[in-house]
N, C-alpha and C positions, 0 to 999 in steps of 0.2 A: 473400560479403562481409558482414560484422557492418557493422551500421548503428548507432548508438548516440544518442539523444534524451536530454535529460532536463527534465522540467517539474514546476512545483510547482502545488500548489493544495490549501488549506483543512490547511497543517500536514502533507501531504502529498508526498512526490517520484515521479515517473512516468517512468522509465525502457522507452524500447523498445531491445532489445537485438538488433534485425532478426529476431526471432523472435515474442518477447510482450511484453507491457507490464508491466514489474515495478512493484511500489506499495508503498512503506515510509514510517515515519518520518522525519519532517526534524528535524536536532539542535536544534533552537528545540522541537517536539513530546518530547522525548526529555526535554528539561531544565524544560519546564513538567511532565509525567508525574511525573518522579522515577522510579526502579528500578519494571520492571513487572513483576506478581505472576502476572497473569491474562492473557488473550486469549480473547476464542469468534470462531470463523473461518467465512464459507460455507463451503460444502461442493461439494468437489471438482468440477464440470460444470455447478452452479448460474448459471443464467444471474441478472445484474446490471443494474442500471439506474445510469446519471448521477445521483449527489445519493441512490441508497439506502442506509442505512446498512447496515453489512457486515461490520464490526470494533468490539468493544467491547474496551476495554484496562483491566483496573484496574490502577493502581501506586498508588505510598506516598501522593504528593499530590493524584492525582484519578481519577475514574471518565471515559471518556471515550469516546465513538462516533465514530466516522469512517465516513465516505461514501465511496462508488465514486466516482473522479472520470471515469469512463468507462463506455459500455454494451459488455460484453461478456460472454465466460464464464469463469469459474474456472477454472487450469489446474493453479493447486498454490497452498500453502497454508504457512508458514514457521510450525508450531510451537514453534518453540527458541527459549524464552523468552529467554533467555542472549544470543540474536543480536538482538532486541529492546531489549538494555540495553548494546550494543557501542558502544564509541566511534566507531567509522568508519559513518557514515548508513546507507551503501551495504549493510550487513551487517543492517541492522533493516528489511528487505521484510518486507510483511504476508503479500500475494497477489502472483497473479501472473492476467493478465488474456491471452484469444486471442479472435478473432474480434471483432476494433474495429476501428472503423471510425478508415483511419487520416488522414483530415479533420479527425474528431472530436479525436485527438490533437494535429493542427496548431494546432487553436484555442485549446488550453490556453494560460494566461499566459503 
């Protein structure tokens, strides 16, 4: 059975999908950005902490870091810029997060 969540936080959307916790852009983040040029990503297994930063993004209008808004570990990592600058949110995931604790998830906003 797919389970489906979704929570925001810090510019952020936090989708669990009954497997992992996907983590992208929210179109409010998307349209302060402007078209994005750049992304550096953890790296694949890297374990994460709440509140570390994790994604740097440059685009047209600003430089910009984002935090983990959950402790877990890397399970993959959305390099296509392209899907970054998508009109539908749900297509501009940064990471993708396993092994959360999923309490820590309930408490999100």
């Amino acid at each position: 059975m797919e389970q489906q969540c979704l929570k925001h936080k810090d510019d952020l959307w936090i989708l669990f999908n009954g497997k992992e916790y996907c983590v992208g852009l929210t179109k409010k983040a998307q349209d302060d950005l402007g078209k994005v040029t750049f992304a550096s990503f953890p790296k694949v297994e890297a374990k994460v902490q709440a509140g570390m930063p994790v994604v740097e993004v440059e685009a047209e209008k600003a430089v910009c870091e984002f935090s983990s808004p959950l402790n877990g570990v890397v399970s993959s990592v959305n390099d296509q810029l392209d899907d970054l600058n998508a009109e539908d949110e749900m297509k501009a995931w940064l990471f993708s997060l396993k092994d959360v604790d999923p309490d820590e998830f309930t408490r999100l906003g």
